[in-house]
N, C-alpha and C positions, 0 to 999 in steps of 0.2 A: 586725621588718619592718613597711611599712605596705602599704596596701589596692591595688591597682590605683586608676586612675583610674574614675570613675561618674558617670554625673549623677544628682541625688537631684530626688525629690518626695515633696511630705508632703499626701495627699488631706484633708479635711476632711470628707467623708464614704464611706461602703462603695460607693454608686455613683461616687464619683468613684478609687476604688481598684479595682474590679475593669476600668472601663476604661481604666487602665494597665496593667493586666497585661493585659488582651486587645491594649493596643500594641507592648507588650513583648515577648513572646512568655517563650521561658527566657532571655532576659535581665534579664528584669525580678525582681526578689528583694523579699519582705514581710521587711522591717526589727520588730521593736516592742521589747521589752526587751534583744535583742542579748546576752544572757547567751551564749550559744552560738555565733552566728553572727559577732558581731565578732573573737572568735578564731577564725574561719576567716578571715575576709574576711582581716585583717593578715598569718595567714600564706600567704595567696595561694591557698590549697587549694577556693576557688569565687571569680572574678573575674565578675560580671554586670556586665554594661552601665548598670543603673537599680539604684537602690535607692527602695522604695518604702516611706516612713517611714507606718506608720498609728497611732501614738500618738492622734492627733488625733479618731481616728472614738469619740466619746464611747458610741455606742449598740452599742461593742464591748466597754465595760465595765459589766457588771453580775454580781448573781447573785439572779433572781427563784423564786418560786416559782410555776407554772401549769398545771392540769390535770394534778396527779401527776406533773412534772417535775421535778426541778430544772435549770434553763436558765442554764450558767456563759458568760458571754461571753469569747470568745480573748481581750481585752485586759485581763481579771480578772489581779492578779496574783498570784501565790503566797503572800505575804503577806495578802493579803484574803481568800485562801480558806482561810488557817492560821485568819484570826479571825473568820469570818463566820458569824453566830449559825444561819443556815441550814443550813449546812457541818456545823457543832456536832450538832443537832439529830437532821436528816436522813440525812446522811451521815460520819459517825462514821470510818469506813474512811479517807476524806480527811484528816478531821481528826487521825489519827494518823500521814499516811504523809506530810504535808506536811512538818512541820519536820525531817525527813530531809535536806531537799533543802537545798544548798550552809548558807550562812548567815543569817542574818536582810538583812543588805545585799545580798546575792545574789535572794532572795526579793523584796526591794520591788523591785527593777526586773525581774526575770526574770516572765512571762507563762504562764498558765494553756494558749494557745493555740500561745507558740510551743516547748514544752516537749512537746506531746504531736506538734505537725507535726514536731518535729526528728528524731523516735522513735529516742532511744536506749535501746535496750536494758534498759541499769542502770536509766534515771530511772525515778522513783518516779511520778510521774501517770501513764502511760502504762499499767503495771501498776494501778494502784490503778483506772482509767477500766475497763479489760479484764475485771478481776473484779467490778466495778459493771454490767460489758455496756450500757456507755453507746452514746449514738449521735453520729454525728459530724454537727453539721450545716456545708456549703462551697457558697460564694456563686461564681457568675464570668456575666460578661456575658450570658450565658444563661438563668439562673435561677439558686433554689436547687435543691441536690438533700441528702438525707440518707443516710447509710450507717450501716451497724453498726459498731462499733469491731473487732469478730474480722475482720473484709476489711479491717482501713484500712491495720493494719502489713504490708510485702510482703518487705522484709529488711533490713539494717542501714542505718540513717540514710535509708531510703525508705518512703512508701508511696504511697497510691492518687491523692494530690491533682497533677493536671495542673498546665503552667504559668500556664496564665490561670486557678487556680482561686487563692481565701483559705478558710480557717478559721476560721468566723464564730463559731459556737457549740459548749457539749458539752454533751447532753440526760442526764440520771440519771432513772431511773425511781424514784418515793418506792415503800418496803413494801419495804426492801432487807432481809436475811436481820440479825438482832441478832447471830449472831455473829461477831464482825470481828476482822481482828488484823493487822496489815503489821510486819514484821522485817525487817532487813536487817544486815548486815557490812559496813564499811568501815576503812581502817585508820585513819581518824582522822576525829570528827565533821566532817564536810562535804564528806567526799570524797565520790567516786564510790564507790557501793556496789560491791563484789565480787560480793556476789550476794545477793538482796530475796526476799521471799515475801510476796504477800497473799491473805488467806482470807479466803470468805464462808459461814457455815453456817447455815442454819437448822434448827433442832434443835424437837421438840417435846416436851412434858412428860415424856414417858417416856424420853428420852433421843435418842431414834430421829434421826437424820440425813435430812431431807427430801428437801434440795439441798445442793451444794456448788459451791461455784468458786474454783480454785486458782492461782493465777498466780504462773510465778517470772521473776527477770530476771536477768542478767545469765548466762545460761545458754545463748543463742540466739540469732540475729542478730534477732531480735524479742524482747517478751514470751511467755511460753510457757505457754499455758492448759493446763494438766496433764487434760487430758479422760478419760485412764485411770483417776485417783487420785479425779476427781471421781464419777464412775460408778460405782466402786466400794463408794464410805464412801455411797454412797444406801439407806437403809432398816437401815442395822446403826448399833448403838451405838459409840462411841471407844475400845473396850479397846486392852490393850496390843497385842495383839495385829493389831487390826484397823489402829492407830495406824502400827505399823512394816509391813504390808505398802500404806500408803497412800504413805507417806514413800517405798516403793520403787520405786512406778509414778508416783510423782510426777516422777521423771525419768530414767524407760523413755524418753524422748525427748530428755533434755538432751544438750547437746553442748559443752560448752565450750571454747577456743582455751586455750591454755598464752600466757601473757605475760609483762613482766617484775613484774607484781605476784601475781602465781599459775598455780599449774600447772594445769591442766586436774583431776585426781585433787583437789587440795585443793578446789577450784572445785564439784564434786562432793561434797564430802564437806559444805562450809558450807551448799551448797542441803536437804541431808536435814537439817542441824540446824536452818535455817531455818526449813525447811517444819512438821520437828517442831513447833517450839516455834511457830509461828503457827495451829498445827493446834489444840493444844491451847488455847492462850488463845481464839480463834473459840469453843468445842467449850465449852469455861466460863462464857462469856458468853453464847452461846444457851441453858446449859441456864439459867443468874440471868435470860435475861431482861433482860440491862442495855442493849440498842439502846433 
């Protein structure tokens, strides 16, 4: 199929794109690497009026460090943030939950910004940004304003951003927990995962479990911060024991649909091997110390 008819603009800069979406209204649609959106647009499944191309807004791509941030701009792409010595460094979690995601050609054009506004469930930034407890920062004719990432997801393929709103940036806070681990199942590298787990642990010498933050996906019509599982393993060591009733409350709240790539019950059964095994790799790497 191809697109409905549209008239396109391609801003040259964030003020000249937020007021076309304030023209716009919800006919107006943010275009930028199109990994997601061009297969709707073609098979008809969202027709807008405008499409508003921002490739062009240069000061939408970066990825700096400031004031204990790290500040990824929406038009960073997937690829740049696979290999971005910052990425490496700082946020280690990224750096392993990126090359998950489709292919390397997939990746140079697919966006940092519009991968986490499309919120699907499965994708792996979305997840990875949740257990980071990043902040979202969204431009529109009015100002900026900033939110939390746990308010931004509302339910499948939605969240909080208005029509005349964009997704400018995504804030990480540096001193993130050393032990990290993102997991996922898919039936063939670059699919869509079945179901992903990331973990954040910080553990201190004696083994003891500070904090936690556990997030799974494809479990939910959002990411699903396991707040059970995380409250739990706070202030006890990772025995066997503690391990399997963690894994259990990690999805006291999962819910998964049965489709044609899995049942609901198998759906369930990959997320506790996920979780397991992201648990424990976190849980080895905060006690070495290797963040």
């Amino acid at each position: 199929m191809k697109p409905a008819t549209f008239t396109y603009h391609r801003p040259a800069d964030l003020e000249e794109a937020v007021k076309l979406l304030d023209e716009y209204g919800s006919e107006g649609k943010i275009i930028a690497g199109g990994q997601s959106f061009i297969p709707i647009l073609n098979m008809r499944m969202s027709e807008p009026g405008c499409l508003i191309d921002i490739n062009q807004i240069e000061e939408l791509k970066s990825v700096r460090l400031e004031d204990d941030v790290i500040k990824i701009g929406a038009l960073t792409t997937q690829r740049e943030l696979e290999r971005h010595e910052l990425i490496k460094k700082h946020i280690p979690l990224l750096a392993e939950g990126v090359p998950f995601i489709g292919h390397v050609q997939t990746r140079n054009r697919g966006t940092v910004g519009g991968s986490v506004a499309h919120a699907d469930p499965s994708a792996e930034l979305p997840l990875c940004f949740l257990a980071l407890d990043a902040e979202i920062v969204i431009d529109s004719i009015d100002g900026k304003r900033t939110t939390s990432i746990n308010d931004f997801f509302i339910t499948y393929l939605t969240t909080e951003l208005m029509p005349e709103e964009i997704l400018t940036e995504i804030h990480v806070p540096l001193n993130q927990p050393n032990g990290y681990a993102f997991e996922e199942f898919s039936r063939r590298h670059g699919d869509f995962a079945l179901v992903a787990a990331a973990c954040l642990l910080s553990v201190d010498d004696d083994g003891i479990i500070e904090n936690a933050r556990i997030v799974l996906g494809g479990v939910e019509a959002v990411p699903l911060l396991a707040e059970e599982a995380m409250e739990y393993l706070e202030g006890k060591s990772l025995t066997e024991n503690v391990l399997e009733q963690a894994v259990e409350l990690a999805v006291v709240d999962a819910d998964p649909d049965s489709d044609l790539h899995a049942s609901k019950e198998y759906r369930l059964h990959l997320t506790k091997v996920m979780a397991r095994k992201a648990l424990l790799k976190a849980y080895d790497r905060g006690l070495r110390k290797e963040g």
